[in-house]
C-alpha positions as CSV (number, residue, x, y, z in Angstrom):
1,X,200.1,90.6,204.7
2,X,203.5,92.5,204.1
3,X,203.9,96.2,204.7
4,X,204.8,96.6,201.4
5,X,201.5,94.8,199.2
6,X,199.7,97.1,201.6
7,X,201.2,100.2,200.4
8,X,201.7,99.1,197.0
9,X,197.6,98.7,197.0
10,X,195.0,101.4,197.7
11,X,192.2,98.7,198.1
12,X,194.7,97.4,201.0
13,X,195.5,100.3,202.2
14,X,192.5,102.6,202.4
15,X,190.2,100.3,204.9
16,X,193.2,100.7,207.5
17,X,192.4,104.3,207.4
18,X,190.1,106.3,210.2
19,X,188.0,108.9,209.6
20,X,185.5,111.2,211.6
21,X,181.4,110.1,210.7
22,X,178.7,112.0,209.9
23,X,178.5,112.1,214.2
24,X,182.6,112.7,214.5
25,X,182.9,109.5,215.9
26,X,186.4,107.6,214.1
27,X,185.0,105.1,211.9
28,X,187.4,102.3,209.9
29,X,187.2,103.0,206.1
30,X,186.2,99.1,206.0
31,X,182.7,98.7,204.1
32,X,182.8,101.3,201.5
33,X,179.7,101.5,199.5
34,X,179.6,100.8,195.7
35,X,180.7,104.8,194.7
36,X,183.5,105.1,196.9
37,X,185.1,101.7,195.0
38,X,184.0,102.9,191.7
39,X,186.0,105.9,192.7
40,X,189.3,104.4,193.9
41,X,189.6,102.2,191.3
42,X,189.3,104.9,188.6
43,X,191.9,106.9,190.7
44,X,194.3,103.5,190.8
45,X,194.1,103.4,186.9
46,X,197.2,104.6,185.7
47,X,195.3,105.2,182.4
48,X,192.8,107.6,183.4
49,X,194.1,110.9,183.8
50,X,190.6,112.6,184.5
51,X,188.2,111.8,186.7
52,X,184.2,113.8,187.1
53,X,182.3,112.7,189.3
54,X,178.7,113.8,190.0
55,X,177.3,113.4,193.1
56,X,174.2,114.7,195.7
57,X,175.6,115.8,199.0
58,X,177.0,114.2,201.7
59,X,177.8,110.4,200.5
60,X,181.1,110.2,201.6
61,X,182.6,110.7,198.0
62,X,184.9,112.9,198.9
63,X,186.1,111.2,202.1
64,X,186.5,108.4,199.2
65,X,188.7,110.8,197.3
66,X,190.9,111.8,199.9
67,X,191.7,108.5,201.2
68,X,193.0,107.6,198.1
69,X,194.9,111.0,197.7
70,X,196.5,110.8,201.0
71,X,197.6,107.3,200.2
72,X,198.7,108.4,196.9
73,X,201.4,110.9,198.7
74,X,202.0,108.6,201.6
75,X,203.2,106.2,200.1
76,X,205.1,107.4,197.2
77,X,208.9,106.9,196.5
78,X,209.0,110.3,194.7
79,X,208.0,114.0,195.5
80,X,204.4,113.4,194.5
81,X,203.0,116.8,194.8
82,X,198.8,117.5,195.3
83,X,196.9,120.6,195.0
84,X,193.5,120.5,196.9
85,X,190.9,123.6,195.5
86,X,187.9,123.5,197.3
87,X,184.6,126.4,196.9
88,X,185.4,128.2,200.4
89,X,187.2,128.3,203.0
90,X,184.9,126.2,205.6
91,X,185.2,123.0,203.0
92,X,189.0,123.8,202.3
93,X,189.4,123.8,206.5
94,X,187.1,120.5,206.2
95,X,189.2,118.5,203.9
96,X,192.6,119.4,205.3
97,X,191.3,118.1,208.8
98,X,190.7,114.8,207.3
99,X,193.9,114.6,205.8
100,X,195.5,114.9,209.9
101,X,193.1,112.5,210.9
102,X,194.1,109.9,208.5
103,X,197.6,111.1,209.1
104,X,197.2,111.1,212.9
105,X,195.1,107.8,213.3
106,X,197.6,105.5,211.0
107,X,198.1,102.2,212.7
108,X,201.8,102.0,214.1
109,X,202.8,99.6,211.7
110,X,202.1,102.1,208.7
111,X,203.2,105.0,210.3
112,X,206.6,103.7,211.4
113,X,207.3,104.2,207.7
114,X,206.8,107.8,207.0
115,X,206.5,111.2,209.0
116,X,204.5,114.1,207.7
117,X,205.3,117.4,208.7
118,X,201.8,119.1,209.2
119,X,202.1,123.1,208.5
120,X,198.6,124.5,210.2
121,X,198.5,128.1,208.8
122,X,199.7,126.9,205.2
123,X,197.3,123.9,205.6
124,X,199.8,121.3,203.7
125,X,201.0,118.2,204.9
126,X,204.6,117.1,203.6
127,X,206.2,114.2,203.7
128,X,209.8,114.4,205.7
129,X,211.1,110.9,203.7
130,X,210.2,112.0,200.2
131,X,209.0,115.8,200.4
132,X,205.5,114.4,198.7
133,X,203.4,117.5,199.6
134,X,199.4,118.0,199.8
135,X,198.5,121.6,199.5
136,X,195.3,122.9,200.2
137,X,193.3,126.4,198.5
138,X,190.4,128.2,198.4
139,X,189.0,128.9,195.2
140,X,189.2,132.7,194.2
141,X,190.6,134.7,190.9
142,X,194.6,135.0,192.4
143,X,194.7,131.0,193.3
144,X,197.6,130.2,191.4
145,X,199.4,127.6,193.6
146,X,202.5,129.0,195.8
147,X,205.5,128.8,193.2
148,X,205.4,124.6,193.0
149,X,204.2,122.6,190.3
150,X,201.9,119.6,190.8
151,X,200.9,116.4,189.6
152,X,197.4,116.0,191.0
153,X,194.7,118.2,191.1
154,X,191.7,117.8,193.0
155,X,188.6,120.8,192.5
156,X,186.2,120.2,195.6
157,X,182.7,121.7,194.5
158,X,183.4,123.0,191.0
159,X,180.2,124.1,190.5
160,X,180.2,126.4,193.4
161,X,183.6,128.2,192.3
162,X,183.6,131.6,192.2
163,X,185.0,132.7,188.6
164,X,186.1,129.0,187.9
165,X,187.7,130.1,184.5
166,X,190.1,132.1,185.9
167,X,191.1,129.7,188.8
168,X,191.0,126.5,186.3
169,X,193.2,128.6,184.5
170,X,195.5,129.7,187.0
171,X,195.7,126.2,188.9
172,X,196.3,123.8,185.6
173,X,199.7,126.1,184.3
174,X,201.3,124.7,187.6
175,X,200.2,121.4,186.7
176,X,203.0,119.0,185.4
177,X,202.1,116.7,183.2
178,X,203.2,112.6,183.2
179,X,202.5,108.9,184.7
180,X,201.9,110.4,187.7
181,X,199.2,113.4,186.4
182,X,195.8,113.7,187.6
183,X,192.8,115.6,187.6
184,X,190.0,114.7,189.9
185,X,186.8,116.7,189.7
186,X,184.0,116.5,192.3
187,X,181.0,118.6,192.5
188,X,177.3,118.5,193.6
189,X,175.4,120.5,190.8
190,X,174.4,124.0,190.8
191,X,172.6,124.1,187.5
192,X,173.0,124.1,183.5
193,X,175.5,125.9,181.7
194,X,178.5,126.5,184.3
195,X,182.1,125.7,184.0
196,X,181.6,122.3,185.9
197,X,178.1,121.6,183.4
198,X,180.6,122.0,180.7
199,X,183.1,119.7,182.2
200,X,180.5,117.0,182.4
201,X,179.6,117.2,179.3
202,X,182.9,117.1,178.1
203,X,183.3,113.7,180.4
204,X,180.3,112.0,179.0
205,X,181.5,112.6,175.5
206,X,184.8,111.3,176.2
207,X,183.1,107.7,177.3
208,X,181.5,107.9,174.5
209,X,183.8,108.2,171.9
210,X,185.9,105.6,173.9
211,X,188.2,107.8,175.3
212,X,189.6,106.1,178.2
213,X,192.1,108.9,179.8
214,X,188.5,110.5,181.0
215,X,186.4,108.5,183.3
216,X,182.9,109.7,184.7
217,X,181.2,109.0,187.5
218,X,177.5,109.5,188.6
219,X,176.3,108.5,191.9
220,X,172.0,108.9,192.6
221,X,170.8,109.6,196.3
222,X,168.5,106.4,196.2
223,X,171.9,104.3,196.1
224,X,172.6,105.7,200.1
225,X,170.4,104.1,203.0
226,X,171.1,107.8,204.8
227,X,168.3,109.4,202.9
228,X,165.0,107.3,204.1
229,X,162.7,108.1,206.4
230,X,159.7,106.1,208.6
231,X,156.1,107.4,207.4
232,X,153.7,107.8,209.3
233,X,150.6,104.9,209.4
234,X,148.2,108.3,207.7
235,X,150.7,108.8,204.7
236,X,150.7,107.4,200.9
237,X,152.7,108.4,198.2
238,X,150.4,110.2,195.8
239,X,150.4,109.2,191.9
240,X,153.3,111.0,191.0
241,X,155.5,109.6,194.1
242,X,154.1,105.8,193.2
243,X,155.2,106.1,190.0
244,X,158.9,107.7,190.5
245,X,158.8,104.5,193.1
246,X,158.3,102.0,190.1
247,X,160.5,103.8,188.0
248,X,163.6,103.8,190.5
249,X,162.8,101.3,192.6
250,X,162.5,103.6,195.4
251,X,160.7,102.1,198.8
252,X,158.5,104.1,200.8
253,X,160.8,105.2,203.0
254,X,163.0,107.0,200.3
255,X,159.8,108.3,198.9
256,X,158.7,109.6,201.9
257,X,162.4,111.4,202.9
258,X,162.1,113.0,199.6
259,X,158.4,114.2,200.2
260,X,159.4,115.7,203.4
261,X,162.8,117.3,201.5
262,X,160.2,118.9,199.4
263,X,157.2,119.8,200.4
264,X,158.3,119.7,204.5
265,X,158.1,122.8,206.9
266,X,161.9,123.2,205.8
267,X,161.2,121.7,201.9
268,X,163.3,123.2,199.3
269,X,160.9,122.6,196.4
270,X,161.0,120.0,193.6
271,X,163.7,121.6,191.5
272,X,166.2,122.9,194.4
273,X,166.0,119.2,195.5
274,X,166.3,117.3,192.5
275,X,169.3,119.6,191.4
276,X,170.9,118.9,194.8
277,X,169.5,114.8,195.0
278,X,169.7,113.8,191.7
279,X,168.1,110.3,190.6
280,X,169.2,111.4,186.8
281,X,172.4,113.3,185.2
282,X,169.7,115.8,184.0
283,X,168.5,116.5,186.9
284,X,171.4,117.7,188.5
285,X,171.3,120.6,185.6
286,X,167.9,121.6,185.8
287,X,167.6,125.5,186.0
288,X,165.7,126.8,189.4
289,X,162.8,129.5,189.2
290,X,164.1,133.5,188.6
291,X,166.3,133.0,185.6
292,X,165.0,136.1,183.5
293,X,165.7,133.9,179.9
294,X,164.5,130.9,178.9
295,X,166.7,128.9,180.7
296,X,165.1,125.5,178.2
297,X,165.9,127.8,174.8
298,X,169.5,128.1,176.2
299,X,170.3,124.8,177.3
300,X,169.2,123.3,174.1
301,X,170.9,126.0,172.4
302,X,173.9,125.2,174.0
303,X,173.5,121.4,173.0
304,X,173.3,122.0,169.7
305,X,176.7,123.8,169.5
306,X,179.7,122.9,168.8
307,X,182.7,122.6,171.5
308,X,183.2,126.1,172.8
309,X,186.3,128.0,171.6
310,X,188.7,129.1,173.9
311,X,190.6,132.2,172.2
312,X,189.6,135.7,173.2
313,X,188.7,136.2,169.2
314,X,186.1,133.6,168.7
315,X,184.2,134.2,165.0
316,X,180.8,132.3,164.0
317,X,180.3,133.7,160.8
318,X,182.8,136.0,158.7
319,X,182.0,139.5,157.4
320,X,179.4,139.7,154.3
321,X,179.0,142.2,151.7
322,X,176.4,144.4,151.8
323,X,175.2,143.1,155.5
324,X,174.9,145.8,158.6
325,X,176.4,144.9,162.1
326,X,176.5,146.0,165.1
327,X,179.0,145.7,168.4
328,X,177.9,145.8,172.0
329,X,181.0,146.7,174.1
330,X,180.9,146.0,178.3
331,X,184.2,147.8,178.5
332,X,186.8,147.1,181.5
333,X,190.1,147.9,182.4
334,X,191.4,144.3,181.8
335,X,193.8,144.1,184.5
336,X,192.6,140.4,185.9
337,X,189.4,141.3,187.3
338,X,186.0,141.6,185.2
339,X,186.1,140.8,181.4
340,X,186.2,143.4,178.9
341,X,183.8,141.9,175.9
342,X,182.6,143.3,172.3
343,X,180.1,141.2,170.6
344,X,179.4,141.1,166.9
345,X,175.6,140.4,166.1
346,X,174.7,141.2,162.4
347,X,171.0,142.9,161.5
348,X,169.8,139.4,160.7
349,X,169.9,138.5,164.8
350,X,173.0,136.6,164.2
351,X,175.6,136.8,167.3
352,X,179.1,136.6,164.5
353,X,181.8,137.3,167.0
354,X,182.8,137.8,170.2
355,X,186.2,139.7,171.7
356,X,186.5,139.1,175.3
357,X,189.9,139.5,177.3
358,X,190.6,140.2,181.3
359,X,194.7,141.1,180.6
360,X,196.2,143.7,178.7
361,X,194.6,146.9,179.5
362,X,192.2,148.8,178.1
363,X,193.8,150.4,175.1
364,X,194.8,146.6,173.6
365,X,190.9,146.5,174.2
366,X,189.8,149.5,172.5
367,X,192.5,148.6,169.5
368,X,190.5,144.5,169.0
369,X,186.6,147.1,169.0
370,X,188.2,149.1,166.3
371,X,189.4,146.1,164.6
372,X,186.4,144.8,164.7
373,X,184.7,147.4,163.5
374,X,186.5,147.5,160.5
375,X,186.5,144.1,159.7
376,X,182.5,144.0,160.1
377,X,181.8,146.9,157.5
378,X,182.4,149.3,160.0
379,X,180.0,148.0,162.5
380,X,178.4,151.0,165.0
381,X,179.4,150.8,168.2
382,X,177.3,150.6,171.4
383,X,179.6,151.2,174.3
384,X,179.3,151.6,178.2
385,X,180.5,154.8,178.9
386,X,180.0,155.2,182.8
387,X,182.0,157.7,184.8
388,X,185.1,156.1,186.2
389,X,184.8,152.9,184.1
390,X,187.2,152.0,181.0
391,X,184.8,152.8,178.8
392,X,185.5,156.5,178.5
393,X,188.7,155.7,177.6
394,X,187.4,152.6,174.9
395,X,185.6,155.4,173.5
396,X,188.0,158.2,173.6
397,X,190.4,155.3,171.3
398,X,187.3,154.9,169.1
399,X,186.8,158.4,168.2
400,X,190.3,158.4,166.9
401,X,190.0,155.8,164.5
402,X,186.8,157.6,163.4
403,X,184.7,154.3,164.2
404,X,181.2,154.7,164.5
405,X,179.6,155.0,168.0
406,X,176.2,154.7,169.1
407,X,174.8,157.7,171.1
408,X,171.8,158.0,173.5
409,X,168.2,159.3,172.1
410,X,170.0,162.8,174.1
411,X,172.7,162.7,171.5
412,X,175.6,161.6,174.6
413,X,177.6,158.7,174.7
414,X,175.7,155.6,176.4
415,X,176.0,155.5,180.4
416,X,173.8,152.4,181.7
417,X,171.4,153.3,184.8
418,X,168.8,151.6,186.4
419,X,166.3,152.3,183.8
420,X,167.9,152.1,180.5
421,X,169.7,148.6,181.5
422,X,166.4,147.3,182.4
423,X,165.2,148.7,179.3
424,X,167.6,146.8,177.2
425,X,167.6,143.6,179.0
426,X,163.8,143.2,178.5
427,X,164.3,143.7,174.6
428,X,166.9,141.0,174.5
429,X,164.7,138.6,177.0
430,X,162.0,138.8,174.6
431,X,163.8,138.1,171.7
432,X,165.9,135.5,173.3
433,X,162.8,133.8,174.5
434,X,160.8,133.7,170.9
435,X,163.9,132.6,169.6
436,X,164.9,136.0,167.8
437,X,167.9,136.0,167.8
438,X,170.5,133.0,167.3
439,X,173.4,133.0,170.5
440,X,176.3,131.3,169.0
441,X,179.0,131.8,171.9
442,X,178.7,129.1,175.1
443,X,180.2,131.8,177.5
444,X,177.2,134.2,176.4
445,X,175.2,131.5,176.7
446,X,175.9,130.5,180.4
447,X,176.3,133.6,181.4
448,X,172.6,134.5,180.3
449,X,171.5,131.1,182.0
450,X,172.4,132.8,185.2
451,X,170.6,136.4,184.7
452,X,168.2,137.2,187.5
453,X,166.2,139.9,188.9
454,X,166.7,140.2,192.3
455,X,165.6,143.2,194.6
456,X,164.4,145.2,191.5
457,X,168.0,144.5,190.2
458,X,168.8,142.7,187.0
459,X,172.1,141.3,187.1
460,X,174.1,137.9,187.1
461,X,173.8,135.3,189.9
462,X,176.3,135.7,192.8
463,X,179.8,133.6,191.7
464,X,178.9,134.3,187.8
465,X,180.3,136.9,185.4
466,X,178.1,139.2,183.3
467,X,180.7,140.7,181.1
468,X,179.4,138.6,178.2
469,X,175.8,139.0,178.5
470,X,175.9,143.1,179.3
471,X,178.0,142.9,176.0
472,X,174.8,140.7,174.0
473,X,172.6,143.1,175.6
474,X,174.0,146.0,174.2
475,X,174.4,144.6,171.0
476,X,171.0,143.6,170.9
477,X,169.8,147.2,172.1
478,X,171.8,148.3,169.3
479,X,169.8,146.3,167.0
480,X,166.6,147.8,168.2
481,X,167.6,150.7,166.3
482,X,167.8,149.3,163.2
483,X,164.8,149.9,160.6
484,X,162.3,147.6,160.7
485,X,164.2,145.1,163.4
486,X,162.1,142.5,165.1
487,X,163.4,139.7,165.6
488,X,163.1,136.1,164.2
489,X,160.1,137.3,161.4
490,X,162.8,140.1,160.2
491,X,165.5,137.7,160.7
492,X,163.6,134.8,158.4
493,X,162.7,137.7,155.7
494,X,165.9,138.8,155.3
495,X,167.9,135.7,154.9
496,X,165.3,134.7,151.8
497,X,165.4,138.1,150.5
498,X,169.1,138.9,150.5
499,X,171.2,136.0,150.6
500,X,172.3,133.9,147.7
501,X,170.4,131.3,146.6
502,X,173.1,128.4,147.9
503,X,173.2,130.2,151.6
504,X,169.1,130.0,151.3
505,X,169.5,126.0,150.8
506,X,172.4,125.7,153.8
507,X,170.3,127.9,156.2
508,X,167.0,125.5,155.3
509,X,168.9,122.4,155.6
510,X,171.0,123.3,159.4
């Protein structure tokens, strides 16, 4: 075959490649399995622009992903420039060394062709014939990209990101769109209601609307011969395993790796392992033991809404005459670090607004709670007033405009301690989980998904904000004081007693 229908096609091109295996021996990327072609072909589409795939871990997918990637650059006749973002720094270290060994290993009659200079401490590999570059990052809130714009992007591990938001963010304004644009997604699951859950989603309704610029891709551990395992003469699936057998046409073998991954000496449990192995797209988002809400209300809460909004000012139900709200404000200093967040819920349980921002400072903050206030019939403030923290300052602005603020049962601005924010966060937990109040924001939502207690500590899950949910939880405390508040029952009354007779027929009918 002729050098040049071998560069001009991945499927030619890619099996010439080397790679190190699972026991860093250099293996021929010759017999790829069903996923990895499913993969570069999607890549080799010049009409998909997005690819998600969904995988368990350790199937070669992303070995897959960079083959094509490094072909991609290799081979181009322009300045093809990649952006690799991987979850830390021993899987960003991982990826780049596959990119040298493909590099390293080329046969001499592919290599004559090209040189790529290799930079070690930047971790990029450039080409020295068209200056196609492939850059390499760790995820983390200042990843911005080093002054260049790209055309591909490639998120290793989305789900593990810490702060993906703000990376995302920061990564896809260097992005430059055109025939050449790409965004390739890969990620083992970490649970509902995450940036990557919502990315999935977003995938799956793309295919099926029809949208072909988004492709999505789901690979199941049974499709991989690595995960089976040789019983032993004395073993038999119990009921449960024979069935999950018929079901997925799983052989004993695969039934009894999984036992073992479960209930073994070093098992992970059921839900760890189908989360991490899935054999279904749900399972990959299933929610593990310690979330302190109703992780299954959430979810299906956040099923039922509509695409998030993505403006700091996100309203879900305008101002009403005669109605009483209240704001719960996790202040900040909004320089690009934590969130500063005000959220709106209204005395029926109804979450109305939210305000978040991480840019700007903290008196543009303090001016949107006052605004809100305003708008929301002057709406009483409950505000974190901590020493040190922005929120002396919030309310210092608040007191100014005259704006009602919340005090403590001692008559002194609200400072959050151990006891009150445990307090607070068990009121909201129990009317979260008898559905008494109604969450209208996603962010609130997944950020609530991810609450735990941990070491006598309530607070979010390590890699996840909290801004939004301290702000819910405040608001929610803030109900508590309202007369006669509880929940869903007041909630139900209230919307039958005061609304007009036309709300009474939409709020039946939704």
């Amino acid at each position: 075959m002729e050098l040049a229908d071998i560069f001009a096609d991945a499927k030619q091109f890619i099996p010439r490649l080397r790679f190190e295996d699972a026991d860093a021996n250099l293996s021929y990327f010759n017999s790829p399995f069903s996923e990895q072609v499913a993969l570069i072909e999607a890549l080799s589409d010049p009409e998909i622009k997005t690819v998600v795939v969904l995988k368990p871990r350790q199937i070669g997918i992303t070995t897959a992903n960079c083959a094509h990637t490094f072909w991609a650059s290799y081979t181009a006749n322009k300045p093809l420039r990649t952006i690799v973002v991987a979850d830390h720094n021993k899987t960003t270290k991982s990826i780049f060394k596959k990119f040298c060994t493909y590099y390293h290993h080329l046969p001499a009659k592919l290599k004559k062709s090209n040189t790529f200079k290799i930079n070690q401490n930047d971790k990029t590999l450039v080409s020295q014939r068209t200056d196609a570059l492939i850059d390499h990052m760790t995820a983390r809130g200042d990843t911005h990209g080093r002054g260049w714009t790209y055309q591909r992007f490639v998120a290793e591990e989305l789900a593990f990101w810490p702060h993906p938001e703000e990376v995302w963010s920061g990564i896809r304004s260097t992005l430059h769109g055109g025939a050449d644009s790409k965004i390739i997604i890969v990620s083992t699951p970490n649970g509902p209601g995450n940036f990557y859950h919502e990315r999935v989603l977003i995938a799956q309704e793309a295919e099926r609307t029809g949208n072909k610029a988004i492709k999505f891709l789901f690979s199941r551990w049974s499709d991989h011969d690595t995960y089976r395992l040789t019983p032993p003469k004395s073993w038999e699936p119990d009921e449960e395993e024979h069935q999950l057998g018929k079901q997925y046409n799983l052989d004993w073998e695969q039934l009894y790796w999984r036992h073992e991954m479960i209930y073994g000496v070093e098992g992970m449990g059921e839900r760890k392992f189908r989360r991490e192995f899935p054999l279904t797209i749900e399972d990959g988002f299933l929610v593990l033991e310690g979330c302190w809400f109703d992780s299954d209300l959430l979810n299906a809460r956040l099923e039922e809404l509509p695409p998030s909004q993505k403006s700091e000012l996100r309203v879900y139900r305008e101002p009403e005459m005669g109605v009483e709200y209240v704001l719960g404000v996790d202040p900040s200093w909004a320089t690009g670090g934590d969130f500063a967040v005000a959220c709106v819920m209204s005395e029926f349980g109804e979450q109305c607004a939210i305000f978040s921002c991480n840019q700007g400072g903290e008196a543009r903050f303090a001016e949107e709670v006052n605004n809100l206030s305003r708008k929301y019939n002057r709406a009483r403030v409950l505000c974190e007033a901590n020493t040190g923290g922005a929120g002396r300052v919030v309310i210092k602005a608040m007191y100014r405009e005259s704006t009602p603020v919340w005090k403590d049962s001692n008559g002194k601005d609200w400072v959050t301690h151990k006891g009150n924010k445990e307090m607070a966060y068990s009121f909201a937990r129990q009317l979260v989980n008898s559905d008494g109040v109604e969450i209208n924001d996603h962010q609130t939502i997944q950020e609530l998904m991810h609450v735990r207690e941990e070491k006598g500590r309530i607070e979010g899950q390590d890699g996840y904000h909290d801004d939004h949910s301290d702000a819910f939880v405040l608001a929610v405390w803030a109900l508590r004081r309202l007369p006669g508040f509880n929940g869903k029952q007041r909630r139900e009354k209230i919307y039958h007693e005061k609304r007009n007779p036309a709300d009474r027929i939409r709020i039946a009918l939704r």
